[in-house]
C-alpha positions in Angstrom: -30.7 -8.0 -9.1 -31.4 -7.5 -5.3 -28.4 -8.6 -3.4 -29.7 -11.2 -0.4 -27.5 -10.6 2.9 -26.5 -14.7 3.9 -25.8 -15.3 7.3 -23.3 -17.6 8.5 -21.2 -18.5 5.0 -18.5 -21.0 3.5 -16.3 -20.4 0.7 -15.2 -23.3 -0.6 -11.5 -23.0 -2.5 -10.2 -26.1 -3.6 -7.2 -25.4 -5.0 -4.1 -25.9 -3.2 -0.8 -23.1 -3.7 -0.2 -20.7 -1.9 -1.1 -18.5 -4.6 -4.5 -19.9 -5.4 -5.3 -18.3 -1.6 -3.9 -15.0 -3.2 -5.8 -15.0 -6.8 -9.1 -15.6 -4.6 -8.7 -12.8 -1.8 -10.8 -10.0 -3.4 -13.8 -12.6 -4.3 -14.0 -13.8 -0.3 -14.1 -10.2 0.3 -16.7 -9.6 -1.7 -18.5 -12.6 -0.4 -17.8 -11.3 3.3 -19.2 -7.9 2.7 -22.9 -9.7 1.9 -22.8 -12.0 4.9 -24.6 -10.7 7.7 -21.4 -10.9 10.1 -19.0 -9.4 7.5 -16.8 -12.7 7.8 -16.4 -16.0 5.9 -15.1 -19.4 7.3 -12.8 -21.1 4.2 -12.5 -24.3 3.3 -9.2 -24.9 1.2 -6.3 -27.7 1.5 -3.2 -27.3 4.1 -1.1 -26.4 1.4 -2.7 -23.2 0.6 -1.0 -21.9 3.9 -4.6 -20.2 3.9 -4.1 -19.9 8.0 -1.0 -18.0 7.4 -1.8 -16.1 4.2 -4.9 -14.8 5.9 -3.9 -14.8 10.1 -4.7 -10.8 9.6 -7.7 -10.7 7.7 -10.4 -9.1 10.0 -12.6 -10.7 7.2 -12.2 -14.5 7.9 -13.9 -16.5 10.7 -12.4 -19.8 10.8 -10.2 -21.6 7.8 -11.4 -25.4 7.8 -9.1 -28.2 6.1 -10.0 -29.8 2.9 -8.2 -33.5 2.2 -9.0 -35.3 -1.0 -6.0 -36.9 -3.0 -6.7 -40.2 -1.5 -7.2 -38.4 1.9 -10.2 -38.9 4.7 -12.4 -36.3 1.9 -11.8 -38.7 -1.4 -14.6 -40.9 -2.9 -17.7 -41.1 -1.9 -17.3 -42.0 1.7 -15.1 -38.7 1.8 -18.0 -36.9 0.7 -20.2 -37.1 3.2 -16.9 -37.3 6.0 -17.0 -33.4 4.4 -20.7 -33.0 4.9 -20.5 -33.7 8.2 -17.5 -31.2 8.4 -19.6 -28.4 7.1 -22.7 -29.5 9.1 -21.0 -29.4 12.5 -20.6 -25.7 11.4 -24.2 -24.6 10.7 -23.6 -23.1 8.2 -26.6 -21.1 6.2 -25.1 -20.1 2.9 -21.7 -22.0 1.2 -20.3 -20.6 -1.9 -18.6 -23.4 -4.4 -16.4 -20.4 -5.9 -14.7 -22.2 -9.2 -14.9 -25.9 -8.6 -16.6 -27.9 -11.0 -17.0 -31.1 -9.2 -19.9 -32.2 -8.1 -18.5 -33.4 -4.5 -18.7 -29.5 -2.8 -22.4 -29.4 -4.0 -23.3 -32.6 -3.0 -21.8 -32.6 0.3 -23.8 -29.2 1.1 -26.4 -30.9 0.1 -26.1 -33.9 2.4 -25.2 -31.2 4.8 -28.3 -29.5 4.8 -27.0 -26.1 3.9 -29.8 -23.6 2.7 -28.1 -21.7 0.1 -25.7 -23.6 -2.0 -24.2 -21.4 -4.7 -21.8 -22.4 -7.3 -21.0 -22.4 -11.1 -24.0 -25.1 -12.3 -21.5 -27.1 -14.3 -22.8 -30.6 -15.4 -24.9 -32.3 -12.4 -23.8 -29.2 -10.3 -26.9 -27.3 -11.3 -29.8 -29.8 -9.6 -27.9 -29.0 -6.3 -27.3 -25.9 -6.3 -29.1 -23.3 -5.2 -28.5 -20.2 -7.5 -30.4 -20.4 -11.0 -27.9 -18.1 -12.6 -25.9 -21.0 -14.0 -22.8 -20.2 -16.2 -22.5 -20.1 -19.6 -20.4 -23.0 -21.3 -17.7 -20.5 -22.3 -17.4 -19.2 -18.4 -17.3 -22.9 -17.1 -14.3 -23.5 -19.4 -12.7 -20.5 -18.1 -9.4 -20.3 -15.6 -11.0 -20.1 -12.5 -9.9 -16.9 -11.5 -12.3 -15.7 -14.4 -14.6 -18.4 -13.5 -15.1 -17.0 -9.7 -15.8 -13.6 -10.7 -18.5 -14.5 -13.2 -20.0 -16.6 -10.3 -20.0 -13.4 -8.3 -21.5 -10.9 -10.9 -24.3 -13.6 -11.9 -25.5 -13.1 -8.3 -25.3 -9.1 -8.8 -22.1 -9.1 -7.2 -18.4 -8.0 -8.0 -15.0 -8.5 -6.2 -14.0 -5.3 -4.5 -11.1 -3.1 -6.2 -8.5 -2.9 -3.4 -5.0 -2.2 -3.7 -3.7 -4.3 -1.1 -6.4 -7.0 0.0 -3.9 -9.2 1.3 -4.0 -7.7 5.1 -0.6 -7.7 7.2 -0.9 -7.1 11.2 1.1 -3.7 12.0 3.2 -5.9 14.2 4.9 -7.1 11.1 5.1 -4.1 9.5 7.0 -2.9 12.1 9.3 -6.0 12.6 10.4 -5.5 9.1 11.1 -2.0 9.0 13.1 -2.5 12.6 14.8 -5.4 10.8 15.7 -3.9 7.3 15.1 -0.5 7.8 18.7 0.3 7.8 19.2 -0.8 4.3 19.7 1.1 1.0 16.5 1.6 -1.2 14.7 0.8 -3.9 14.2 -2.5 -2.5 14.1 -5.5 -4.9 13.6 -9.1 -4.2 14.5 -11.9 -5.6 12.2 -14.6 -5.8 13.9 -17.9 -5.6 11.0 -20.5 -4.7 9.2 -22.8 -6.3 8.2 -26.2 -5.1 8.7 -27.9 -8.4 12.3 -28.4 -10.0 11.3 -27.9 -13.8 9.9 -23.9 -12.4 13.1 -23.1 -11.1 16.0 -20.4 -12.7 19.0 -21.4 -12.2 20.7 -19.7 -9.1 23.9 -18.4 -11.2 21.1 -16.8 -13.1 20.0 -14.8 -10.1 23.1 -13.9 -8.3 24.1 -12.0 -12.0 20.7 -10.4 -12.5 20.7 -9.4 -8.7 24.5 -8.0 -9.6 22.8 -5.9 -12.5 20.0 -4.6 -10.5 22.6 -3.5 -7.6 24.8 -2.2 -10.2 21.6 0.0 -11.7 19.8 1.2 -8.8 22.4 1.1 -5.9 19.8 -0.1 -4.0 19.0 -3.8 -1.4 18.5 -7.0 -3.4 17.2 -9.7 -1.1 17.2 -13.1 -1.7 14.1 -14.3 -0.8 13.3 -18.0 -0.1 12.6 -20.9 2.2 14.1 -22.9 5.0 14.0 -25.4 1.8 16.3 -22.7 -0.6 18.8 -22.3 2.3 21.6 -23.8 0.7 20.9 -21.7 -3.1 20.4 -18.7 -1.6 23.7 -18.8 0.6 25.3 -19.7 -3.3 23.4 -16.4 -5.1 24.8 -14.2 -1.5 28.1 -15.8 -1.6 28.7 -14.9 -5.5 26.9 -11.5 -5.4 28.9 -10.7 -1.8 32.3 -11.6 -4.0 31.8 -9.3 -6.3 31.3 -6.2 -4.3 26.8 -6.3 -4.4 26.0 -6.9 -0.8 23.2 -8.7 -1.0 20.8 -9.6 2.1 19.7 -13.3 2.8 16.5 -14.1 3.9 15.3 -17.9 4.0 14.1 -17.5 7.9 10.8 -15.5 7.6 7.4 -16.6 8.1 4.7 -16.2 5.5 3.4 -13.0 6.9 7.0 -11.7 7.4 7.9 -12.4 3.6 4.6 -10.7 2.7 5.4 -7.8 4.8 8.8 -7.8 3.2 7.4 -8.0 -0.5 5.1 -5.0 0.3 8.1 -2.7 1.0 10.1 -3.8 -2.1 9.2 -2.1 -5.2 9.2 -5.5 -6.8 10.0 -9.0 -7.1 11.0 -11.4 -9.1 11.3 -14.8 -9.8 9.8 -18.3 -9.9 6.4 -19.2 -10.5 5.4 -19.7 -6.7 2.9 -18.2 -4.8 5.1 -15.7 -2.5 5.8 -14.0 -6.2 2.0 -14.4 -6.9 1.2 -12.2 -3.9 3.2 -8.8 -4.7 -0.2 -7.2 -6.6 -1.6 -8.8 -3.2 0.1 -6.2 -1.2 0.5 -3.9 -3.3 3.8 -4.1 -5.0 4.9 -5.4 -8.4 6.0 -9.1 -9.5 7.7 -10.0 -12.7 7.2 -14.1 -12.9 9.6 -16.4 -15.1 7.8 -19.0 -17.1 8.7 -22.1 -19.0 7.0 -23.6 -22.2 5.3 -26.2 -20.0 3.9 -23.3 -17.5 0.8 -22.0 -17.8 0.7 -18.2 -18.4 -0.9 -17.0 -15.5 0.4 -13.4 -16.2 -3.3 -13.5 -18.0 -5.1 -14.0 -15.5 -3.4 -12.5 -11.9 -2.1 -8.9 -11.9 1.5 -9.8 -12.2 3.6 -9.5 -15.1 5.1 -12.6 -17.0 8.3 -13.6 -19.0 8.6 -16.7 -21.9 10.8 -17.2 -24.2 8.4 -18.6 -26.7 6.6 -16.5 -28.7 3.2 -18.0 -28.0 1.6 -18.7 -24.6 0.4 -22.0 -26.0 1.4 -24.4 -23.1 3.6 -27.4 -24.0 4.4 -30.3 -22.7 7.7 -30.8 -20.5 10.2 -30.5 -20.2 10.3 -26.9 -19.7 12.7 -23.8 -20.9 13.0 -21.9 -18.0 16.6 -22.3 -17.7 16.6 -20.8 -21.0 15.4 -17.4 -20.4 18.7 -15.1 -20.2 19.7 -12.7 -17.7 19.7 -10.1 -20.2 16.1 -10.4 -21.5 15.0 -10.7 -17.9 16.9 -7.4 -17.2 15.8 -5.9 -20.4 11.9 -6.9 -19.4 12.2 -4.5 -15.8 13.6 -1.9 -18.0 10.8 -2.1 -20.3 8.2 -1.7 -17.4 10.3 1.1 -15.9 10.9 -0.8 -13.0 14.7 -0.4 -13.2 
């Protein structure tokens, strides 16, 4: 299959964690590289922190703001508020990468956009564009899966790079001036999440980050948010009583943590999308997962840790707090991380 060159493009992203931005950085590459400019504009929700994640990417153009969730894009009224969103634009081509709602397809449509490619799910596939629809088996996939099949039934496939989450030299630098002093390996601990039930308990991680000083003699840094202020001072406050000199760090921005994550030789931690960005940049993650979690260790390049036995997903509550220090500790020694 010939491989058309689009001119100014959209990827649509709908999905809203930090991480989604990460799973999906390879495919808007790939997307890029076809457009005639060799940039994308993308169109994902604030929470993505896509503006942040991506500040460095010499392949995006613009990042525009998707708002449904009873916001100014929900319903049908919403719809064509988008439409005129990505009409102001001019766009020519608009990729819908995984969603299969109808709303991206038919708000290109109202839009006028001349190439509308997307999976073809349901009432999708009289809007699109693209004849190569997905199979039923693809549509049901996770949409990690579900983008790259849209790419390689247009001839395409996401581009193999070892660190496709780009980080400005500037802070690369600011990190190495701010840290370089300390002790390697590097190893972070990764103490976000913004949902209670995905969270290790904090006595949890100030005796793993003990073990892991204890093993490698190296830096454990307690990595966070403004929001984890308060449990990371209690992980640095036990760790620093018992000799392990840990270093704090709840004041970086996105970039800066990413920058950070990419000189550690791994992290680990909560299911949250700082931890989900480590194969990003090209280190290692190890991510803790409860019964009720879904096991996204399938899907993303990062390594994953449940106590049960199958990855069926249950319902909560979930058994994260159940996950001992020792089979976490046991799990980086298995990998040879430790």
């Amino acid at each position: 299959m010939a491989i058309m060159k689009f001119g100014k493009t959209l990827v649509i992203q709908n999905l809203q964690g930090i991480g989604d931005t990460m799973w999906f950085i390879r495919h808007i590459h790939a997307i890029a590289e076809q457009s005639k400019s060799k940039k994308v504009s993308v169109l994902t929700r604030p929470r993505s922190m896509a503006d942040k994640v991506l500040a460095a990417d010499p392949a995006i153009d613009n990042i525009l703001w998707l708002d449904v969730k009873k916001g100014p894009h929900d319903g049908f009224f919403g719809t064509v508020r988008l439409a005129n969103l990505i009409r102001k634009h001019k766009f020519d081509t608009v990729w819908v990468l995984h969603s299969r709602s109808l709303r991206y397809v038919l708000a290109c449509r109202l839009a006028g956009v001349k190439n509308i490619i997307g999976p073809g799910h349901g009432l999708q596939k009289y809007l699109i564009t693209n004849k190569n629809f997905l199979s039923e088996s693809e549509q049901s996939d996770h949409p990690i899966k579900r983008a790259g099949y849209l790419l390689k039934s247009q001839g395409m496939e996401f581009k193999e790079e070892v660190s496709p989450c780009i980080i400005s030299p500037a802070t690369k630098a600011f990190i190495t001036k701010e840290f370089g002093k300390y002790p390697r390996p590097w190893i972070a601990l990764g103490i976000s999440s913004s949902e209670v039930h995905k969270k290790w308990l904090w006595k949890n991680y100030s005796d793993l980050g003990g073990r892991l000083r204890a093993e490698t003699e190296g830096t454990i840094f307690i990595l966070g948010g403004a929001s984890e202020t308060k449990e990371a001072q209690l992980i640095y406050d036990e760790m620093f009583m018992k000799g392990h000199d840990p270093v704090q760090v709840t004041n970086l921005t996105i970039q800066q943590s990413l920058a950070l994550i990419q000189q550690c030789n791994f992290i680990v931690g909560n299911d949250t999308g700082i931890l989900h960005a480590a194969p990003m940049v090209g280190s290692h993650g190890l991510v803790l997962l409860g019964k009720a979690q879904v096991p996204i260790h399938h899907y993303a390049e990062v390594e994953g840790l449940r106590l049960a036995e199958s990855d069926e997903i249950e319902s909560p509550p979930n058994n994260i707090q159940d996950i001992p220090v020792s089979s976490v500790f046991q799990k980086l020694k298995s990998l040879h991380w430790v």
